[in-house]
N, C-alpha and C positions, 0 to 999 in steps of 0.2 A: 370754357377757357377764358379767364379774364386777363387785361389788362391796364396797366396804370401807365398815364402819360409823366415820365420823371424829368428832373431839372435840364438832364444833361441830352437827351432827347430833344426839348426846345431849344436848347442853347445852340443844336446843331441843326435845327431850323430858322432860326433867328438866322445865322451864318451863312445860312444859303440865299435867303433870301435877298439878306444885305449886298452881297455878293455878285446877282443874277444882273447881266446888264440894264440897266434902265431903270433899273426897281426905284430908284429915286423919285424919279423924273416921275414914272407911273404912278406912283405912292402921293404926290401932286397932285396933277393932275385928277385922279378919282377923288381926293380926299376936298378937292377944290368944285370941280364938276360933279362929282355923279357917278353914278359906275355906268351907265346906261347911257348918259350924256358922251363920254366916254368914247363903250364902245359903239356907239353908232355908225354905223356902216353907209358911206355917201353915196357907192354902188348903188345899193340896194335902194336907195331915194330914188336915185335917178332912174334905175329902169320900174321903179312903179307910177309912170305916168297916167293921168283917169283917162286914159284911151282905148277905144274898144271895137273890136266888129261887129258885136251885137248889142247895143246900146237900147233900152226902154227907157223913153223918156214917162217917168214915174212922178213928176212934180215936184214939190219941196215937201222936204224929209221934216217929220213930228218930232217929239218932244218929251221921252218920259218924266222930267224931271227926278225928282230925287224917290223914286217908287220903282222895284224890280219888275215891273208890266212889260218887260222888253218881246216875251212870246205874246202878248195879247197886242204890242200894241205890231208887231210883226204880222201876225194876222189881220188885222184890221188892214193895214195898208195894203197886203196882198190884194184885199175887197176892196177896199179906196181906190185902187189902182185901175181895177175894170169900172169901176161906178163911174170917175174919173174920163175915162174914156168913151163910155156909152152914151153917157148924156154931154160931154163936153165941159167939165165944172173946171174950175181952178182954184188953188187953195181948201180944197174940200176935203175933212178927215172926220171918220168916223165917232162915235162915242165912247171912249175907254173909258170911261166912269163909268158909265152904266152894264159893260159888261166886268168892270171891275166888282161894281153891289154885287152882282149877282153869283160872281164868283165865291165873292166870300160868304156869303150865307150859304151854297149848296155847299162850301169848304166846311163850313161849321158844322152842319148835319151829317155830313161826310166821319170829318173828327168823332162825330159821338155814334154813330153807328159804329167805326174801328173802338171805341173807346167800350163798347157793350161787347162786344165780339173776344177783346179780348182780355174779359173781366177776369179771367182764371188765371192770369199769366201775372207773374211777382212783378213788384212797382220796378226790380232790378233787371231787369230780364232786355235784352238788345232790342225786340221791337215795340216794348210796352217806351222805353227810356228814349228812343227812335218818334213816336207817337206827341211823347213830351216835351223836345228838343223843340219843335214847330208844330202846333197845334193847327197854327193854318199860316199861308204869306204868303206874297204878292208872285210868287210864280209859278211856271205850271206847262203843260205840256199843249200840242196840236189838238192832240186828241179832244183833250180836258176843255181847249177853248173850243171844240166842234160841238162837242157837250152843252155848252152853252148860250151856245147859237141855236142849236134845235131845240131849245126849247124854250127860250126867250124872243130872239130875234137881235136886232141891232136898230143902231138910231143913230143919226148925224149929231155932228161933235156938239151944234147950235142946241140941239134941245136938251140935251144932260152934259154941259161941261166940267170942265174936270175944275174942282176948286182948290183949298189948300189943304185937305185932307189926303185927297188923289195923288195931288202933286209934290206933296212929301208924305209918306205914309207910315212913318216911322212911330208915331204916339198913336193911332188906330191900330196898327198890330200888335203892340205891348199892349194895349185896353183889349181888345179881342182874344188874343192867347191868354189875357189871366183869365178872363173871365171863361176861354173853353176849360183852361187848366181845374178852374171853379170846379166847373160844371162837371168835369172829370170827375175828382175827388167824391161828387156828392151819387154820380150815376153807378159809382163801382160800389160805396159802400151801401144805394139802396138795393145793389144785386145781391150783394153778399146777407143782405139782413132778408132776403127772399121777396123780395115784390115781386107782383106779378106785373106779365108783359102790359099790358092795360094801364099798369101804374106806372111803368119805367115809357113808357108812351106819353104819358099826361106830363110828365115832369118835362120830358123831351121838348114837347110842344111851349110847354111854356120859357125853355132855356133859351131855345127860337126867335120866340117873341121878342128876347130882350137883345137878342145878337141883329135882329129886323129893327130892331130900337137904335141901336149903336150905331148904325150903319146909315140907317135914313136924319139921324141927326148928324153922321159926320159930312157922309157925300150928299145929300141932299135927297128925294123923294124922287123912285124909280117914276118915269113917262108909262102910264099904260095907254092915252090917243094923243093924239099929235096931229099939227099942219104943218107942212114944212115950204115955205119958200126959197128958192133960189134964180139967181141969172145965169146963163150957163153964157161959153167963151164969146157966144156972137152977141152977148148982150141980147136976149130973150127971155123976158121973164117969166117963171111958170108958179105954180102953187097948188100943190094936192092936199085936201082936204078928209080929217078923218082916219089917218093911218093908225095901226098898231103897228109894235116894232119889230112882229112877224111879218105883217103886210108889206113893210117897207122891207123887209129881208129878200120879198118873194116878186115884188115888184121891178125893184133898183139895182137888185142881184141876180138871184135866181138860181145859183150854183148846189148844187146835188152836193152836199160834204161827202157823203159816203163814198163817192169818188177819189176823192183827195186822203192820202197812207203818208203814213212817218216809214221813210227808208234812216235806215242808220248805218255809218258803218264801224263796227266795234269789234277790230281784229284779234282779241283777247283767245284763249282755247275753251272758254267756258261757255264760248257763245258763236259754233259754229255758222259760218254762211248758210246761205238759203234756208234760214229758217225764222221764225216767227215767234218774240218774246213779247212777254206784260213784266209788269215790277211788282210787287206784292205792295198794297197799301196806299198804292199810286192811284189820285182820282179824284173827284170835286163832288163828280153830284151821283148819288147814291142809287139804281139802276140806269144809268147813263150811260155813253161812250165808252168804251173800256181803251187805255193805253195800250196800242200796239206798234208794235215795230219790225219792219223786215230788213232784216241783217244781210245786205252784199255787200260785194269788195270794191275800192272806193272807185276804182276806176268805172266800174257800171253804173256805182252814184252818180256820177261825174255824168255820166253819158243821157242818164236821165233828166239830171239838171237841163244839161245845154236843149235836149229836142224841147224842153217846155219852153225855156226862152227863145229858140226857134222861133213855136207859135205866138209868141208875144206876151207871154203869161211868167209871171213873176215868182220867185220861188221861197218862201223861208224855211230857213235853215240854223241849226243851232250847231254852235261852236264854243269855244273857251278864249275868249276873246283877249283874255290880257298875256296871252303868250305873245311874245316877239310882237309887237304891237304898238304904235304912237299914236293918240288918238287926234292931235292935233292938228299931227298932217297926213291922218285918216291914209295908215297905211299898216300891214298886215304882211310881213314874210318872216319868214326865218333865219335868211343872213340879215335882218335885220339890226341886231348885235350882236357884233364878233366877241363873246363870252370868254371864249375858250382860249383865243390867243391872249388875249385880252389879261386874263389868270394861269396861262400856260397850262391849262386841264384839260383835263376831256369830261364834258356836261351832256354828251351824248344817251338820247333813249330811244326806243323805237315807242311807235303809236302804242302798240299793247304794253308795253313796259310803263309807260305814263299812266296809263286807267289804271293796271293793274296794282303800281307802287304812290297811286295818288299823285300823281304829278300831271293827272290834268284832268277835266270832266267836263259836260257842258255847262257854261256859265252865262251863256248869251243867247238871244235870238234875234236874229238881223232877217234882211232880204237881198236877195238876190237877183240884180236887173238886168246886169247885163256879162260879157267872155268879151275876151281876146282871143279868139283864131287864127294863128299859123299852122300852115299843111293842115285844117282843121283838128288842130291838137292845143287845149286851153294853156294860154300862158299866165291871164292872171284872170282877175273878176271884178267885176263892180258892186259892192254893196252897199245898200241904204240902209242906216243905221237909225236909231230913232233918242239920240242927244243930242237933235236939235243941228242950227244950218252952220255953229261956232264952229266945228272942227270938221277935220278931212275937209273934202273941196265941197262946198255946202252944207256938210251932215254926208255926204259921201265919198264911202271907204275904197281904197285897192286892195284886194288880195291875192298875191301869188299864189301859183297853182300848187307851188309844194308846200305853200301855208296852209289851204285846203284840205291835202291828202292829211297833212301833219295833226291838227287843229279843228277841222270841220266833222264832228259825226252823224249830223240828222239833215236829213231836206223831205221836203212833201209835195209828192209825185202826184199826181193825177195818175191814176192806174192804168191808163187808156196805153199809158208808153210801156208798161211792165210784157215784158216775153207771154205766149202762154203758159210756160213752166214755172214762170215767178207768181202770174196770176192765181197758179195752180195751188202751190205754196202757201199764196196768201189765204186764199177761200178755203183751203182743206185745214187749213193749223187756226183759221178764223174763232174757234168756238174751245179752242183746247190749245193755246200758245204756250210760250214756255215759260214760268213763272222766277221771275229774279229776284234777287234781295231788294227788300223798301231801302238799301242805302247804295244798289247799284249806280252806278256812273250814268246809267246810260237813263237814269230816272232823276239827273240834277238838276235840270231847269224846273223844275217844281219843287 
């Protein structure tokens, strides 16, 4: 059934509008201001003050600059944060260029392992056109960054800093995607013309080599030993000599990743609770880590959040950050702007009606330090965001608890908190999870 919007239709919108009190005044106002300037809600300022009951003093908050690294550089501080505290350092952040190199080369071999896998499949087809969209970029999952710590390691920020490649990465991904896109074009049609595996091997290697080329000329040449000096807070100088950036993993950290699960919560019908999904396609380095995620309801999210900050342990978590959000004055809720009165509508969805009709997905990875506790029930949250100390109250955000339920789908638990039944879930569906679309929501921060 179609329809056609006709003259007299508007004419008697026009009229209503005209007519509506205030419309003037409002029509001002927005057209002067902002619609957002607007409706800004002074409430909701005021009750998200950075005050907390459980507060982790985390230091001063990093930096992505103009690069999507917001999960890797989330992870890192989570490990900054114990380094930080064990030895006593100050201003101490780890090396996100170095696990950014290595991201993207295992992304690249990644890319062309799917690109041989799904040499059969027409250049039109949703996952080959999927494949093509982003060859490789700057984001990526817990998992994917777990991945890349067991089998690299890490380095402080002093021995591979991030330069102007890292730090805006915008001309390294166009130079990197043409040339997987290349390498695409040349690996499908030596499948088609019958090479053998030995030869579509030799080629592989050498597409490698030059993606190893691009990469050590853009970020600079990976550390494989190192010395690293520092003073920690009582003014003590120390310096070990000789590291690898495994050794410094297992020295300065020490943390069991296998430990540490992506909970999500994705109240959608296609992705029952208490069960266990992957994303099909979703991945960096090629027998690696697999993406997983255990699906509860967000209130038990919640639950697990708060006992890890209990023990004093830090949490990251991904969310869709530019809903209801000012970053300026690093604040996160939902009466944020009054919309709806505002337009006289109703802009109302539920959490699944957002994923489901694209009106929201994970877009971010921050961390989480510290809760507000009334009658031990969270009213808001502290997070450390990683744009640096210009916005929120240092680089540090508020978010309401119904911002959270609304907004927040992913945190990474230490499994030590999981029930035996959730445990149960996880280890039994560990080797057989439930395989989702490469363009599901709940696989967007990669």
């Amino acid at each position: 059934m179609s329809f056609e919007i006709s003259n007299q239709l508007t004419d008697s919108f026009a009229y209503q509008v005209k007519n509506e009190p205030q419309s003037q005044n409002l029509m001002q106002a927005i057209g002067n201001n902002g619609i957002y300037k607007v409706a800004e809600n002074p409430d909701s300022i005021r009750k998200m003050q950075p005050t907390f009951s459980i507060d982790l003093d985390t230091g001063a908050v990093s930096n992505q600059r103009r690069s999507g690294r917001c999960w890797m550089f989330a992870a890192l501080n989570t490990m900054r944060h114990d380094i930080q505290q064990k030895f006593k350092l100050d201003r101490f952040e780890l090396s996100q260029s170095y696990t950014f190199f290595w991201d993207k080369l295992e992304k690249s071999n990644y890319f062309y392992e799917n690109v041989i896998n799904t040499a059969d499949e027409p250049t039109n087809s949703r996952r080959f056109d999927f494949l093509m969209t982003s060859p490789q970029g700057d984001g990526g999952q817990w998992d994917m960054f777990c991945a890349i710590i067991e089998k690299y390691g890490i380095v402080p920020a002093t021995i591979m800093p991030d330069n102007a490649n890292a730090k805006d990465s915008s001309s390294l991904n166009q130079t990197l995607n043409t040339k997987l896109r290349h390498d695409a074009v040349a690996l499908r049609k030596a499948i088609k013309e019958g090479r053998t595996a030995t030869e579509i091997e030799a080629m592989r290697k050498l597409m490698l080599q030059d993606v190893y080329r691009i990469l050590t000329l853009s970020l600079g040449p990976v550390p494989t030993k190192f010395d690293w000096e520092y003073v920690d807070k009582d003014g003590k100088y120390y310096r070990v000599n000789d590291l690898t950036p495994k050794s410094f993993y297992d020295q300065f950290l020490g943390w069991k990743l296998s430990d540490y699960i992506s909970i999500i919560n994705a109240p959608t019908q296609d992705k029952p609770y208490n069960k266990l999904y992957t994303v099909d396609l979703l991945g960096n380095i090629v027998g690696g880590r697999q993406v997983r995620h255990l699906n509860l309801e967000m209130d038990r999210l919640k639950q697990l959040v708060i006992a890890q900050l209990k023990d004093g342990e830090s949490v990251w978590f991904g969310s869709d950050v530019g809903k209801a959000s000012e970053s300026k004055k690093g604040i996160m809720d939902p009466k944020l702007y009054t919309l709806d009165s505002l337009f006289s509508t109703d802009l109302s969805m539920s959490k699944a009606e957002r994923l489901d009709y694209d009106g929201s997905l994970m877009t971010h990875a921050m961390v989480i330090t510290g809760v507000d506790l009334v009658d031990d029930k969270p009213t808001k949250w502290k997070v450390e965001n990683s744009w640096g100390d210009k916005v929120g109250t240092k680089g540090y955000f508020v978010m309401s608890d119904e911002w959270m339920n609304q907004f927040a789908y992913q945190a990474v638990i230490n499994k030590k908190y999981l029930t035996s039944d959730e445990q149960y879930i996880y280890d039994s569906e560990y080797n057989n999870p439930t395989v989702l679309q490469p363009w599901d929501p709940m696989g967007a921060l990669a």
